[in-house]
C-alpha positions as CSV (number, residue, x, y, z in Angstrom):
1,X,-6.7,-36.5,-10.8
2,X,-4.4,-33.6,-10.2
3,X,-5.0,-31.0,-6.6
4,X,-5.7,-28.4,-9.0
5,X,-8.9,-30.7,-10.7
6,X,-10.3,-31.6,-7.8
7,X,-13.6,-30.7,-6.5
8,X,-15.5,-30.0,-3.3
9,X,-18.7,-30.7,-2.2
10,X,-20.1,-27.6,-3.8
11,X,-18.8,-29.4,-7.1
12,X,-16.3,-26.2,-7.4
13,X,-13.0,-27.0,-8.6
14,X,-9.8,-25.7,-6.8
15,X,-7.6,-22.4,-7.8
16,X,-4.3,-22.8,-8.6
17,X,-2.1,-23.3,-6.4
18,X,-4.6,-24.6,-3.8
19,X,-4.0,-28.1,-2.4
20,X,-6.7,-30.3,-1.2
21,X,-5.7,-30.9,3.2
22,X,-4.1,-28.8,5.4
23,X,-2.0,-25.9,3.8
24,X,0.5,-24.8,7.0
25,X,2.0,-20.8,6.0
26,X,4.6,-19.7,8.4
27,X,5.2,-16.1,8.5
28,X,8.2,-15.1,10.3
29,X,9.4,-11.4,11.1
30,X,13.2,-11.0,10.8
31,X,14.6,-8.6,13.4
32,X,17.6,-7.0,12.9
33,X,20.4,-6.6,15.8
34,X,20.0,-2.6,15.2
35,X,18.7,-0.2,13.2
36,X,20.1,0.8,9.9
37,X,21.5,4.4,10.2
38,X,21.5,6.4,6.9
39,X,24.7,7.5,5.4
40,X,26.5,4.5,6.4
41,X,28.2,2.0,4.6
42,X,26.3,-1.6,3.8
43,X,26.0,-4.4,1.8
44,X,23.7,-4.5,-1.2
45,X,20.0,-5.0,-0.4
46,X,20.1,-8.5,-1.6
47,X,23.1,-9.6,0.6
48,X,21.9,-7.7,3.3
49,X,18.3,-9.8,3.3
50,X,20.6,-13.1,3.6
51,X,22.5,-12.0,6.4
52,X,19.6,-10.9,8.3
53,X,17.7,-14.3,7.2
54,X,20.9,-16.3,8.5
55,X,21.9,-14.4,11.5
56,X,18.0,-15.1,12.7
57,X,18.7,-19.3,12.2
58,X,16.5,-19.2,9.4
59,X,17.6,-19.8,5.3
60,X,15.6,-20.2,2.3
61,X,13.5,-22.8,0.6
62,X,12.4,-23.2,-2.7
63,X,9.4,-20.5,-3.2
64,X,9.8,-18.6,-0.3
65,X,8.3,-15.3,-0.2
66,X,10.4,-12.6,1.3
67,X,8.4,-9.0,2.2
68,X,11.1,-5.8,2.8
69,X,9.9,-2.7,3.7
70,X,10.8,0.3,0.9
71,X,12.1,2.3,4.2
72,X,15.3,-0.4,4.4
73,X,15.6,-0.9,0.8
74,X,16.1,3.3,0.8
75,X,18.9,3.1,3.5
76,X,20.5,0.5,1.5
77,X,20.2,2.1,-1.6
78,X,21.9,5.1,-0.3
79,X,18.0,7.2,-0.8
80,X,18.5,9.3,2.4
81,X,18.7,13.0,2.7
82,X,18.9,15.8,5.2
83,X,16.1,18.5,4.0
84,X,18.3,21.2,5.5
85,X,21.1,20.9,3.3
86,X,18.7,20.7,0.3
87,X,19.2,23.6,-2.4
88,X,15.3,24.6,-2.9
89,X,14.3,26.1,-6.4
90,X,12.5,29.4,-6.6
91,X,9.3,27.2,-7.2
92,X,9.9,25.1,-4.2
93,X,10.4,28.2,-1.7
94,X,7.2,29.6,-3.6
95,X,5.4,26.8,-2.6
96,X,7.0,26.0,1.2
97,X,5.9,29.8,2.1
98,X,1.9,29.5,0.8
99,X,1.4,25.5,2.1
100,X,3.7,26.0,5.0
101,X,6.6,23.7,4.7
102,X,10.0,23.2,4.6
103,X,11.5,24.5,0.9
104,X,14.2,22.0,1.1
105,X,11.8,18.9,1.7
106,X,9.7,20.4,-0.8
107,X,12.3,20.2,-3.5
108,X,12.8,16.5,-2.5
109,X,9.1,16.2,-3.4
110,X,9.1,17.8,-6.5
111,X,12.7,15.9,-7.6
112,X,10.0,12.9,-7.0
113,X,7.5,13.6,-9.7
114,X,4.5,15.7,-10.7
115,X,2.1,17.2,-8.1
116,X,-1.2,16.1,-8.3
117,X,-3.0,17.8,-6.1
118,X,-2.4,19.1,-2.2
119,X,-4.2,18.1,0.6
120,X,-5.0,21.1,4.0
121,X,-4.5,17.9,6.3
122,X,-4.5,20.8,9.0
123,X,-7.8,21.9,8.1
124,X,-9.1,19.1,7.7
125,X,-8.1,17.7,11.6
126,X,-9.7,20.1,12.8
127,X,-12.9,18.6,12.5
128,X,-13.5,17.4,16.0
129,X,-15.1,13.9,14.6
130,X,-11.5,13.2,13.1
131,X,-9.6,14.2,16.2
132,X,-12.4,11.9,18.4
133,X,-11.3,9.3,16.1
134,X,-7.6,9.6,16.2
135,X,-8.0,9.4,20.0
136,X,-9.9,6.4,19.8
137,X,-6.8,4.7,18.3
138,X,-4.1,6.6,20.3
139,X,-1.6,5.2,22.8
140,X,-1.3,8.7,23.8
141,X,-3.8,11.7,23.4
142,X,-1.9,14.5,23.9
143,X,0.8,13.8,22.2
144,X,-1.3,12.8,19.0
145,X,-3.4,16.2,19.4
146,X,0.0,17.7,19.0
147,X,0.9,15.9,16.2
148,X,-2.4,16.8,14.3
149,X,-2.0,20.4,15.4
150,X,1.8,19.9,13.8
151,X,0.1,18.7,10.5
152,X,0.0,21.7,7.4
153,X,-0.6,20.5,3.9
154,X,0.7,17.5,1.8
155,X,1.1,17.2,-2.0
156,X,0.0,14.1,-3.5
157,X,2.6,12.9,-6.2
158,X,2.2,9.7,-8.5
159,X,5.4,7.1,-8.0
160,X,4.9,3.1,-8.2
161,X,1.1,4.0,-10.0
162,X,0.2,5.1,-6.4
163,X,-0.6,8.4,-5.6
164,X,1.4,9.1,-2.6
165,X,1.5,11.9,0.4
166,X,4.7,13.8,0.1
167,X,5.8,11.4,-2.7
168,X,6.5,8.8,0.3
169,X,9.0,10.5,1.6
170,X,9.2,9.7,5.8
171,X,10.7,10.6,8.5
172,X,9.5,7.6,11.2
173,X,12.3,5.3,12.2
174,X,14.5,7.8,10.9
175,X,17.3,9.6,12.9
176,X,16.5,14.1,13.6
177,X,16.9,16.0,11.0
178,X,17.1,13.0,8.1
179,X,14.3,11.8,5.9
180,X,14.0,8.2,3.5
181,X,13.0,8.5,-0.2
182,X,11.0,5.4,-1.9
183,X,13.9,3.5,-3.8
184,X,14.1,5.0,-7.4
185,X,13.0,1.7,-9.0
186,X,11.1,-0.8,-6.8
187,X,10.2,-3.4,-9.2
188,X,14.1,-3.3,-9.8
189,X,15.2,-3.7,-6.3
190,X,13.1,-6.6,-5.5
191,X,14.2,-8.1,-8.9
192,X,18.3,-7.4,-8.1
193,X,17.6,-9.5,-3.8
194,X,15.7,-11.8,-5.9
195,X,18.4,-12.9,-7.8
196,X,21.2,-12.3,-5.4
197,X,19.4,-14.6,-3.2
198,X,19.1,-17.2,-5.9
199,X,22.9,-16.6,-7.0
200,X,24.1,-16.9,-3.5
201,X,21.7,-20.3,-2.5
202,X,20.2,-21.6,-5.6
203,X,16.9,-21.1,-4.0
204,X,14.4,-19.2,-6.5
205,X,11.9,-17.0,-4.3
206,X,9.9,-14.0,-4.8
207,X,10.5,-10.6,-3.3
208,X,7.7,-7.6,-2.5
209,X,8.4,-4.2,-1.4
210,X,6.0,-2.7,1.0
211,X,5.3,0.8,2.1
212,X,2.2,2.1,4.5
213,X,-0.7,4.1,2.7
214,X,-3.6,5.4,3.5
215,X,-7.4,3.9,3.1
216,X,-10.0,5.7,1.6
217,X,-13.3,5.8,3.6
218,X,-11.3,4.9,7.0
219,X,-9.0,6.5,9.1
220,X,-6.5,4.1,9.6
221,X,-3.3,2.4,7.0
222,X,-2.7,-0.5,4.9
223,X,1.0,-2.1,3.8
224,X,1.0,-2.4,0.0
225,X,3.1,-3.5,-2.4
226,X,5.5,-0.3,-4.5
227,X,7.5,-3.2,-5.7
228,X,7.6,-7.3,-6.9
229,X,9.7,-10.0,-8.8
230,X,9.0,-13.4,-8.7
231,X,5.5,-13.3,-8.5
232,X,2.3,-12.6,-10.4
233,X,1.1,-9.5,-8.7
234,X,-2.9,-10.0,-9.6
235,X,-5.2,-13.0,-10.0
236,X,-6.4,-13.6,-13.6
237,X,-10.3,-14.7,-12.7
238,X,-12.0,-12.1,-13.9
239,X,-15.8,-13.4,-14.9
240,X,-14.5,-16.7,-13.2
241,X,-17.5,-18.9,-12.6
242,X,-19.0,-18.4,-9.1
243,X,-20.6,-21.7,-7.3
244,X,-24.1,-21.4,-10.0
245,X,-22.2,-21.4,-12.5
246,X,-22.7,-17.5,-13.4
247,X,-19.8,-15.1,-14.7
248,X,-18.5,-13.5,-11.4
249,X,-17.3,-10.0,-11.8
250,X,-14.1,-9.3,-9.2
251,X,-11.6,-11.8,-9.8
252,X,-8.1,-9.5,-9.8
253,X,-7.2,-9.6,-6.5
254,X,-4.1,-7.5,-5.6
255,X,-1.8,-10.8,-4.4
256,X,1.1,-8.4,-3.8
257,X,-1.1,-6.3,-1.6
258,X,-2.7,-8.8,0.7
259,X,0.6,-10.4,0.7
260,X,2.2,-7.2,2.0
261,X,-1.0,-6.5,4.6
262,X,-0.4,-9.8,6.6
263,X,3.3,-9.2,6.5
264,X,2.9,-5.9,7.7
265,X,1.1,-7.1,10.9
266,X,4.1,-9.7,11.3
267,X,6.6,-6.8,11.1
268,X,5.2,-3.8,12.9
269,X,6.4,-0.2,12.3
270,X,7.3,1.5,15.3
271,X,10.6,-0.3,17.5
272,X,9.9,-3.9,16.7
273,X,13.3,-3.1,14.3
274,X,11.3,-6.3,11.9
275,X,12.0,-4.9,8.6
276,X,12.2,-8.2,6.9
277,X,9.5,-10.9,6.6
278,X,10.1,-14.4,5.6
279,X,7.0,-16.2,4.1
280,X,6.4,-20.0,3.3
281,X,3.6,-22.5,2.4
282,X,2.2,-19.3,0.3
283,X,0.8,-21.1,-3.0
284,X,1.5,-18.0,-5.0
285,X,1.3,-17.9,-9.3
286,X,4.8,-17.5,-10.9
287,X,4.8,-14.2,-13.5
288,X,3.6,-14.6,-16.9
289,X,6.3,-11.6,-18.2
290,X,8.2,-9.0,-16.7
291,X,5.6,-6.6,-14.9
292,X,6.4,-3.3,-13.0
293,X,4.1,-1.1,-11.0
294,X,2.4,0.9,-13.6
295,X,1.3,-2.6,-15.1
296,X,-1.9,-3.4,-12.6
297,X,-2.5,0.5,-12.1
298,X,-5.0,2.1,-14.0
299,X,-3.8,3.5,-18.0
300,X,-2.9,7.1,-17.6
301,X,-6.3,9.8,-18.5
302,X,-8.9,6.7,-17.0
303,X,-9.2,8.6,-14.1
304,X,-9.7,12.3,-15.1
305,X,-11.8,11.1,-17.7
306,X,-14.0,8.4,-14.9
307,X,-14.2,11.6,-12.7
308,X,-15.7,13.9,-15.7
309,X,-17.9,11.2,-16.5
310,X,-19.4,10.1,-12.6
311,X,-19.7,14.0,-12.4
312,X,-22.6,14.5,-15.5
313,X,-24.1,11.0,-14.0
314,X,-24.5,12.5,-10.4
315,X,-25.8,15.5,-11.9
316,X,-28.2,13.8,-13.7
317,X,-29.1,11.7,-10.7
318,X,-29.4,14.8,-8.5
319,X,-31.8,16.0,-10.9
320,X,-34.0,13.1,-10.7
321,X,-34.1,12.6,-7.1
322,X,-35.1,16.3,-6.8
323,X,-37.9,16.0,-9.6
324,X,-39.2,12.7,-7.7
325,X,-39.3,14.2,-4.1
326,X,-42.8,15.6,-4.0
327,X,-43.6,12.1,-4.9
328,X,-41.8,10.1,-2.8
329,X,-42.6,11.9,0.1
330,X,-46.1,11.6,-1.1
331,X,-45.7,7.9,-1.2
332,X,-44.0,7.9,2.4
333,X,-46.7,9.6,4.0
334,X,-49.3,7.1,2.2
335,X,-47.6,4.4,3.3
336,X,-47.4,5.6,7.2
337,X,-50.6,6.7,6.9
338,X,-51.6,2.7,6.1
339,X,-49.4,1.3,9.2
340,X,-51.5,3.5,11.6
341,X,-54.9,2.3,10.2
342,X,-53.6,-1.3,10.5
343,X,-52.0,-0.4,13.9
């Protein structure tokens, strides 16, 4: 009987790529002698990910993972600017003077992609539940306060099928006055270190590109994945048998994503200079065909048209929960009136 026929006790069989015993994963953080400047001169991304694997006594096995953050891959690639030196276009002064920011960073936005929508981050700290929360999670008040208070408005751009703050574009970890771009073509940088490292140690291993994002419903940030090769980037059980034997929507786990979540932890983002992450004993599914971000997005118009749609549905819900009140609340009071008598 092969691992992948096998059943447990619950008479469930396994998923691919699960083994019956113990199933070790290392995941190792690569740190780097010192931090990668922008404007400088380096190897390719791919040759650069071997060196750093080397120089840390590591090397590579067949079906390694390796996790890079975008923010290295944009060095590399040469995706640095200074916003002061930036040309702005009338429409990107326009729109620096009304949302308050800087016309030459504004430009770098727009050179990203369409504007979706834009975000009063400002107004919207100054709720003083937000701010409570920030501090909650700060290793220093005041200077997060000022940070918030620093804070104007951010334009929401599309890239990777993510919509993105500022079109990714970041200054952390970057030197004064410089900020990174997301690479131009994600899916295309990990594909170009996946086969350098393959060329280079006839090892075949799959590459994700990370970058942080925000959570909706919670103030904090996830690592996700803005790029892939080597690797199927979404389970395929969809209406998968659960343990009674019923249809079980679900099913598409984002691999890529939890993949670069865990890897993020391993890494860190502030001065752990880990930009590199080297996976193994991660049973992972090899791709099916070539697959780039837009591929496990959403098809373009599903979302206006889900938004238009869950707007008449609330209204018609509103509608009935106000038509019902008088009789709930009726019900309500029946039913308290009944606990007291049976008090």
């Amino acid at each position: 009987m092969k691992p992948n026929d096998q059943e447990d006790l619950c008479g469930a069989k396994s998923r691919p790529g699960q083994y019956d015993g113990l199933n070790l994963i290392s995941v190792v953080p690569v740190k780097l002698n010192e931090p990668l400047l922008p404007g400088q001169a380096y190897d390719s991304p791919g040759n650069f990910v071997l060196s750093a694997i080397r120089s840390n006594g590591l090397n590579f096995e067949e079906n390694d993972l390796v996790v890079v953050t975008s923010k290295i891959v944009s060095i590399l690639e040469g995706r640095c600017y200074e916003p002061n030196k930036i040309k702005p276009s009338f429409r990107a002064r326009i729109l620096g003077r009304v949302f308050d920011r800087d016309p030459g960073l504004v430009q770098l936005i727009l050179n990203e992609g369409r504007v979706v929508s834009v975000l009063p981050v400002k107004a919207i700290f100054r709720d003083r539940r937000l701010r409570d929360k920030v501090k909650l999670y700060s290793s220093d008040e005041a200077s997060s306060l000022r940070m918030l208070d620093s804070y104007s408005n951010v334009f929401m751009i599309r890239r990777h099928g993510i919509d993105f703050d500022d079109a990714g574009i970041d200054a952390p970890n970057m030197p004064s006055g410089w900020v990174a771009l997301l690479p131009k073509d994600s899916c295309q940088s990990a594909k170009s270190i996946r086969e350098e490292v393959r060329n280079a140690t006839s090892r075949d291993v799959a590459v994700i590109i990370t970058d942080t994002s925000s959570v909706k419903g919670r103030p904090g940030s996830q690592d996700i994945a803005i790029g892939f090769s080597g690797i199927d980037p979404i389970k395929r059980e969809h209406a998968r048998k659960d343990l009674f034997g019923t249809p079980k929507p679900g099913g598409m786990d984002l691999t890529v994503d939890s993949i670069s979540g865990f890897a993020g932890a391993a890494m860190g983002a502030f001065d752990e200079c880990s930009p590199i992450c080297l996976i193994r004993g991660l049973q992972y599914e090899k791709p099916r065909s070539d697959f780039d971000m837009e591929a496990i997005g959403y098809p373009q118009g599903v979302g206006f048209r889900a938004i238009f749609k869950s707007l008449v549905s609330n209204l018609v819900l509103r509608f009935l929960l106000l038509i019902s009140a008088p009789s709930e609340l009726r019900g309500r009071y029946r039913r308290r009136r009944e606990e007291q008598l049976n008090a």
